[in-house]
Structures are given as C-alpha cells and as structure tokens.
N, C-alpha and C positions, 0 to 999 in steps of 0.2 A: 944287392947291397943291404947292409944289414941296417943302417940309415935311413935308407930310401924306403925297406918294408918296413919299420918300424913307423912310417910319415902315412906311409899307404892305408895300413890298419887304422891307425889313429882318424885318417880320412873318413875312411870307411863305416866307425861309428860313428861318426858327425851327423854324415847324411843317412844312416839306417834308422828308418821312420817305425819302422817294424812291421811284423807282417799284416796282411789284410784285415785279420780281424779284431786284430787290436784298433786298426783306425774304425772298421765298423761299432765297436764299442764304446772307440769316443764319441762316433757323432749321435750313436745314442743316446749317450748320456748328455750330449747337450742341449738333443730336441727339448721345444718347452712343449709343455703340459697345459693342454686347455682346461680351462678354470673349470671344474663343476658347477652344473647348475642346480642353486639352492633350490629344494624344496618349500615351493609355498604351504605353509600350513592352514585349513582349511580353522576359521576363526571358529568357534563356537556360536551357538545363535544366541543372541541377548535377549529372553523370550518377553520381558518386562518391554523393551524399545520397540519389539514386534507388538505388545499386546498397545501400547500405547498410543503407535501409530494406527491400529485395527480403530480405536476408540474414538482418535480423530476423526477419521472419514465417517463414522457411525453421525457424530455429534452432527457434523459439518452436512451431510443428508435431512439427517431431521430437521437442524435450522432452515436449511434449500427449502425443504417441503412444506413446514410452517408458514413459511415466506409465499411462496409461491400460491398456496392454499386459501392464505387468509387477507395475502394484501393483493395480488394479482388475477388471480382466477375463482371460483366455486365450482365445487363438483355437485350434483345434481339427480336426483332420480323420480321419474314416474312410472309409478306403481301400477296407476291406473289408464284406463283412456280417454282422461278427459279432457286429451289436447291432438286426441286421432280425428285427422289422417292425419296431420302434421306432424305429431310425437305418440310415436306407436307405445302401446303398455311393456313397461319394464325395461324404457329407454333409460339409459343414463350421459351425460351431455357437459358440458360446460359452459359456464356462464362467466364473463369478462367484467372484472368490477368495477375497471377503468371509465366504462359504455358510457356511464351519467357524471363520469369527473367533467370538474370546472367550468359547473351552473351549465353542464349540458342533461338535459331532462329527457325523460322517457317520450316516443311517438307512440302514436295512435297506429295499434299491428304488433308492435314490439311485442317480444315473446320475453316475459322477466321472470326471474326466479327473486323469491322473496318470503318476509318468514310470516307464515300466516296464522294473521290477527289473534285467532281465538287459543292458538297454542304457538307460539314463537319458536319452540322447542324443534318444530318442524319446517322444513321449506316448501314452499310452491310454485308451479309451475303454471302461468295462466297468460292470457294475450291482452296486451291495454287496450280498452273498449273505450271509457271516458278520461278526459284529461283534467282539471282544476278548472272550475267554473260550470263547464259541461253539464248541461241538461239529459241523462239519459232516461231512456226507457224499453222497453220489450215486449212487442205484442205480436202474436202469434210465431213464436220463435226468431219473428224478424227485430234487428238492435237498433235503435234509434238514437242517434244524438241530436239535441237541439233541433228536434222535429223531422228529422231528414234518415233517411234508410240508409244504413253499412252497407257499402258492398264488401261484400265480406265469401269469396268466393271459395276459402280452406273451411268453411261452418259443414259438419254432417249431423244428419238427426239417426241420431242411433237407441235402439231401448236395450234394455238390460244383458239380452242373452245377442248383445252387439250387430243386431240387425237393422238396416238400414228400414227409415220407417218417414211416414209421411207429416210434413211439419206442422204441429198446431199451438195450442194454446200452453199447453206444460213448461213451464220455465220459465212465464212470462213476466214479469216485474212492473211496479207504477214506476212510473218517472222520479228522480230523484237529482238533486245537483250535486255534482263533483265539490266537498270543498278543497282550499286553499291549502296546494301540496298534498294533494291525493289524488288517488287512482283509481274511477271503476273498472274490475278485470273481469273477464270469462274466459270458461274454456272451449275449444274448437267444438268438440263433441257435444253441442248444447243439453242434450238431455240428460248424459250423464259427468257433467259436471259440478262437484262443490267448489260453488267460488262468490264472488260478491253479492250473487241475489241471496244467497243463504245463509252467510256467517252471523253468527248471533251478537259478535263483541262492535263489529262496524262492519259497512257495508264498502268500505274502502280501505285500501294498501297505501300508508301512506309515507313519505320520501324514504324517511330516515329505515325504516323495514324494507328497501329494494335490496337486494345484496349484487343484483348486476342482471344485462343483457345476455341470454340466452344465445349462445352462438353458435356450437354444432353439438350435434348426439356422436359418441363416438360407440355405444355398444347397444344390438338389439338381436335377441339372438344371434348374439355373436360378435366379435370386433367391427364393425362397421363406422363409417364416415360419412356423416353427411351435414354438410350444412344446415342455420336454418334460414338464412337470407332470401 
C-alpha cells in the first residue's frame, strides 16, 4: 500500500543514525582535549641579587671572625722553645679571654698569652711564676716564691743547640716583689727563655696586658690537638 510505504520510509529516516563512521566521527569530535602543559620559562639570573647576596655572607664572616678574634678567643704562636716541653717551637694555640673575666685573676702555673712589655706590638707566651705581692727569686735555676721552692715538675734546662744540660747558676735572678696587679712570668725551658728576669721596660706583665688563658695548641707540625690543662 502505497500509504503504508510511504509511513515505512518516513519511519525509516527517523531512526537512520547513519553509518559506523559517521557516529565514530562524532565521538571524536566530542572527546576533550587535554590542556597542555605550559612551558616554564627558565627566569634569567639577576647577576646584581646573586653578586649582593655573595657580599652579604662575605661581610657577615668577617664581622663572625672579628668577633670571635677579638672579644672571645686569641690566636697565638711560639716561634721559639721557651715553653718546651710543654709548648713545643712553632706551636700555635689559642687562648680564651673570658679565663680572668669578673675579678677572676690569673693562678700561679697558668700558661697566659699577653703583649710583651718592651714591644706590645707582639704577644707572649710564658707560665705565672709570681703573683701581686709575692716575693720572688731564682737561684741555681730553682724559682722561689716568698722563700719557698716551685715544684715545678714541666721546668727543662736546655742550651742553645736544644740539649738537655745540667742545672746551674745561668738565669738566676735577686729577689724582687710582685707589685699590685702584676705578674712575675717564666718560661718552661729556663735557659732559653726571654721573659721577666730580662725585659728592660719592667720586670712584670701587668693586668690590663693579659689578653687571656692559654688553652690548647692546635698545630705543630702539623694539625694536632692537645690540651694544655
């Protein structure tokens, strides 16, 4: 019937979706697309903000070290042997400046670094022998305070070309008193030591010239550590 084909057809495009690949094309074109990802661009260096911050850390070291140098510690060297065995030649060591803060005062033994008398420009390294008031003196290389013999068990008698030698009369000193806030000092090595029997400007170290308490050697040939307690 011609009706009924006419309804059939019209049916027929209703429900014709079309072929395979036309729906494969839609859903192509409706998948989404994932977003790219942006390239970060690499900033350029601000060489001024680099050189600036380089300048801080520089500044901020040298104030550390300043600091550290001149109110906390002293650095130290002896050239000589005039404190072997105890501080061997061409030790170098550090001394604490704290040692005599708040009215605490040097012992009789202490190893001090301080600037000596006849040229300040330089530091030295010597052991306190006498203290303020103290009667000292030296005869036959033995130390005497207020009449009474050092035991003094680190002293070597040594002569020039550093040989162990028998103790006599060389270095010996009259008696003398310690005055108020001074220090008679010597060094271990008695015979080859310059220190208070021979300075020409005084024969004592006195407060305000300590720069501090001698505490360990850190280098003798070579890095090493040693106390000197």
């Amino acid at each position: 019937m011609k009706g009924q084909d006419k309804f059939n057809e019209d049916f027929i495009e209703i429900i014709d979706w079309g072929e395979n690949d036309d729906n494969e094309e839609i859903v192509n074109s409706t998948e989404l697309k994932k977003p790219e990802k942006k390239k970060v661009q690499d900033e350029p260096m601000d060489w001024r903000k680099e050189f600036i911050g380089w300048v801080k850390i520089v500044v901020f070291a040298i104030i550390a070290a300043f600091i550290i140098d001149n109110v906390l510690i002293v650095n130290a060297e002896v050239p000589s042997g005039s404190m072997e065995n105890t501080i061997m030649t061409d030790s170098r060591m550090i001394g604490w400046r704290w040692s005599y803060a708040f009215d605490k005062k040097p012992q009789r033994g202490d190893v001090i670094i301080f600037k000596y008398p006849d040229d300040t420009t330089k530091n030295y390294v010597k052991r306190v022998i006498g203290l303020p008031g103290d009667r000292v003196k030296v005869e036959d290389g033995i130390a005497y305070v207020n009449d009474e013999p050092l035991d003094e068990p680190y002293v070597v008698f040594k002569d020039k070309n550093d040989n162990l030698v028998d103790r006599d009369d060389r270095g010996d000193f009259e008696e003398v008193q310690v005055p108020n806030k001074s220090y008679f000092v010597m060094g271990d090595n008695r015979y080859n030591s310059w220190d208070s029997r021979y300075w020409a400007t005084t024969n004592f170290v006195s407060e305000d010239k300590i720069l501090g308490k001698a505490v360990f050697c850190y280098w003798h040939n070579g890095p090493e550590f040693e106390l000197l307690e």
